[in-house]
C-alpha positions in Angstrom: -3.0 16.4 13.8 -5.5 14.0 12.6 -6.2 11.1 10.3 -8.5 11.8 7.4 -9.6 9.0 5.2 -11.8 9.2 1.7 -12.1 7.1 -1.2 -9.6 8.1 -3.6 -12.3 9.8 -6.1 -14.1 12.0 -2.9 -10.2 13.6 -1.4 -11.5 17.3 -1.4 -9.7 19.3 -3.6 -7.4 21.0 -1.9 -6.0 18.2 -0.3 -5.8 15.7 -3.4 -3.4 18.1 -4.6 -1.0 18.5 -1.9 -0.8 14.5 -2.2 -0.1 14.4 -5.4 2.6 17.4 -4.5 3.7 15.1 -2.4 3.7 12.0 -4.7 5.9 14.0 -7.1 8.5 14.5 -4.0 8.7 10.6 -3.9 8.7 9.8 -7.7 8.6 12.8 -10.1 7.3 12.3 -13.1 9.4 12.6 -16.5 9.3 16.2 -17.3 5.9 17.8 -18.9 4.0 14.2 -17.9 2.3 14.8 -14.2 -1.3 13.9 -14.2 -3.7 16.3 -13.2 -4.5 16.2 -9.3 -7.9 15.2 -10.2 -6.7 12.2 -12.3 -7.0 8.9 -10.3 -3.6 7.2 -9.8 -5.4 3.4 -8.8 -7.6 1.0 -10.1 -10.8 1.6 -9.5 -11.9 -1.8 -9.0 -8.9 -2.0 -6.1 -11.5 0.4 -4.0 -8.5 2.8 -3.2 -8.9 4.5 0.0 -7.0 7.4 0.3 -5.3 8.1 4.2 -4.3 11.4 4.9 -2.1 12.6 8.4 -3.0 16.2 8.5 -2.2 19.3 10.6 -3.7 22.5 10.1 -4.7 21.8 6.6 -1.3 21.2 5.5 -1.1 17.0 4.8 2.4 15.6 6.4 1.7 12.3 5.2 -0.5 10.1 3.0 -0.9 6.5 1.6 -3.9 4.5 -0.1 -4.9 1.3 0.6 -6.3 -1.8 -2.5 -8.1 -3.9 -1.7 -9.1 -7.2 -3.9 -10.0 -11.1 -3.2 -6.7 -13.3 -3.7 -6.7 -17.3 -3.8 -3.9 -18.8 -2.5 -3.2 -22.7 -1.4 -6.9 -23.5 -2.2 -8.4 -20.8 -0.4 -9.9 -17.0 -1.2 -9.2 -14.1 1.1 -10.1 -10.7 1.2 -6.6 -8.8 0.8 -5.3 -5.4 1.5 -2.2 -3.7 0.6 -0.4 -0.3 0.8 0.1 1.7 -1.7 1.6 5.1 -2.5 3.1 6.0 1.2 5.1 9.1 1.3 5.8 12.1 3.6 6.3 15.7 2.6 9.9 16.4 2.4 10.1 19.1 4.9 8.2 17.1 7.9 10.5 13.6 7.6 11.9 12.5 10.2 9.0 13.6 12.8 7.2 9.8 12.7 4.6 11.5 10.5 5.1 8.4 7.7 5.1 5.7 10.5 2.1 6.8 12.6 0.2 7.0 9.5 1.1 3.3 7.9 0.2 1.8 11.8 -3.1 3.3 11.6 -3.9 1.9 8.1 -2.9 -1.3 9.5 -5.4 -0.9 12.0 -8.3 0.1 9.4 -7.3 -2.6 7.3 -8.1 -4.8 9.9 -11.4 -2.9 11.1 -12.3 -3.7 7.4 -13.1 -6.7 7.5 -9.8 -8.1 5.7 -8.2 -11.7 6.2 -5.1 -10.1 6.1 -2.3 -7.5 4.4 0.0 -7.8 2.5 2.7 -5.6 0.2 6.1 -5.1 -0.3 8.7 -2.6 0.0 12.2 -1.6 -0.9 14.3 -3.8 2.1 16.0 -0.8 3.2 12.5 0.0 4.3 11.7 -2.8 6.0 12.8 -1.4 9.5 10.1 1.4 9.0 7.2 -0.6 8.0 8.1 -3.5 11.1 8.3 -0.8 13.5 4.3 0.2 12.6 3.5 -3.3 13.2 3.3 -5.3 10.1 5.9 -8.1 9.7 8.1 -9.5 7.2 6.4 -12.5 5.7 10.0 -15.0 4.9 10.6 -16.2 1.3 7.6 -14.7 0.0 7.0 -12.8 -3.5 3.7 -11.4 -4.5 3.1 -11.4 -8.5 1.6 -8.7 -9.5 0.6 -7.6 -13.2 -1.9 -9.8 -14.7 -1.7 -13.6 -14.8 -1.0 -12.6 -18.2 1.8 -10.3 -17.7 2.8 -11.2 -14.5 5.5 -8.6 -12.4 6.6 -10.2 -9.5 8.7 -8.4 -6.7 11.5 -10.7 -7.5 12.2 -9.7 -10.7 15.7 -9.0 -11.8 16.7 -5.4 -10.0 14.2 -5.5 -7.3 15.1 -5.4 -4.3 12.1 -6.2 -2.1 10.5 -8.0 0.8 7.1 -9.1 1.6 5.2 -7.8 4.1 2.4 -8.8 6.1 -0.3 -8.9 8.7 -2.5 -11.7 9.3 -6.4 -10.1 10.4 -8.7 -12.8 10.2 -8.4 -16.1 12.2 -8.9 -18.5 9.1 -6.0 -16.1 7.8 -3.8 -16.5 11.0 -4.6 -20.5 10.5 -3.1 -20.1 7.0 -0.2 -18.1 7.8 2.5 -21.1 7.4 1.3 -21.7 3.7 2.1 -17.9 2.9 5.8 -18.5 3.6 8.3 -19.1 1.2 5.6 -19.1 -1.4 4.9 -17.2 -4.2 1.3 -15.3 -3.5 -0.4 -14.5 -7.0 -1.6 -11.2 -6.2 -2.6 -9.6 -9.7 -3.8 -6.2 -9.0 -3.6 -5.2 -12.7 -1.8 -3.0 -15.3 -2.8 0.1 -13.2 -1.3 -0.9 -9.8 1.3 -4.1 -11.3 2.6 -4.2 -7.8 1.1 -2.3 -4.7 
């Protein structure tokens, strides 16, 4: 098994399409609407990059990872967030989804980042915490635009924030992301990642 990463627009082929296979497991699309495997399904200006667990040629796993500048309590950081995780149905279970979202924690760091952060559904918040990120308390990241703002507390949601604190100006700052709300705005594209 290995750990293949591309910018979302250069995923070969072949593989692109067994992630969107994949993506369609996860969240199917209403009937006669999937996009092509070649259509792009982030922002551009996000710089998706695509994270691929693979064995054989056959991808168990994948994820992308945005990245944009965020200001928050005065200051700018460079922020990163996952996006898209999901495993292929038939290899859940293994660790496939967990080993993959703890290496693009480390990545994320080897970037260059101040820090992570993105939510998920609670009852996944035992996965995520045991590939090392950490839930950030009382905080909700508005996404959309500042617009058309969606934030993860909207009525129906069920989500926490999550977290991981790269840089030491970002570690410094990590009391003023709690219990706060973190205007994130990735755009229509990607309202929330």
């Amino acid at each position: 098994m290995q750990i293949l990463s591309f910018p979302e627009e250069a995923v070969p082929p072949a593989l692109r399409t067994q992630v969107r296979e994949i993506q369609e497991q996860a969240w199917p699309s209403p009937p006669g609407q999937q996009a092509p495997p070649e259509a792009p399904v982030h922002d551009p200006a996000l710089r998706p990059l695509s994270m691929l667990l693979v064995d054989g040629g056959t991808v168990l796993a994948a994820l992308d990872v945005l990245v944009k500048e965020i200001g928050h309590a005065g200051a700018r950081y460079a922020a990163g967030g996952l996006s898209t995780v999901a495993t292929r149905k038939e290899s859940r279970g293994h660790g496939h989804g967990g080993r993959l979202v703890a290496a693009a924690r480390e990545a994320m760091a080897a970037r260059d980042l101040d820090l992570g952060l993105f939510t998920c559904d609670s009852p996944l918040r035992a996965f995520y915490e045991g590939a090392g990120w950490q839930v950030l308390p009382g905080a909700v990241l508005i996404g959309g635009t500042p617009d058309d703002p969606f934030p993860s507390d909207r009525p129906g949601f069920d989500k926490v924030t999550l977290a991981a604190f790269f840089s030491s100006r970002a570690r410094r700052a990590e009391p003023a992301f709690r219990d706060s709300r973190i205007a994130l705005h990735p755009g229509e594209i990607d309202k929330l990642w």
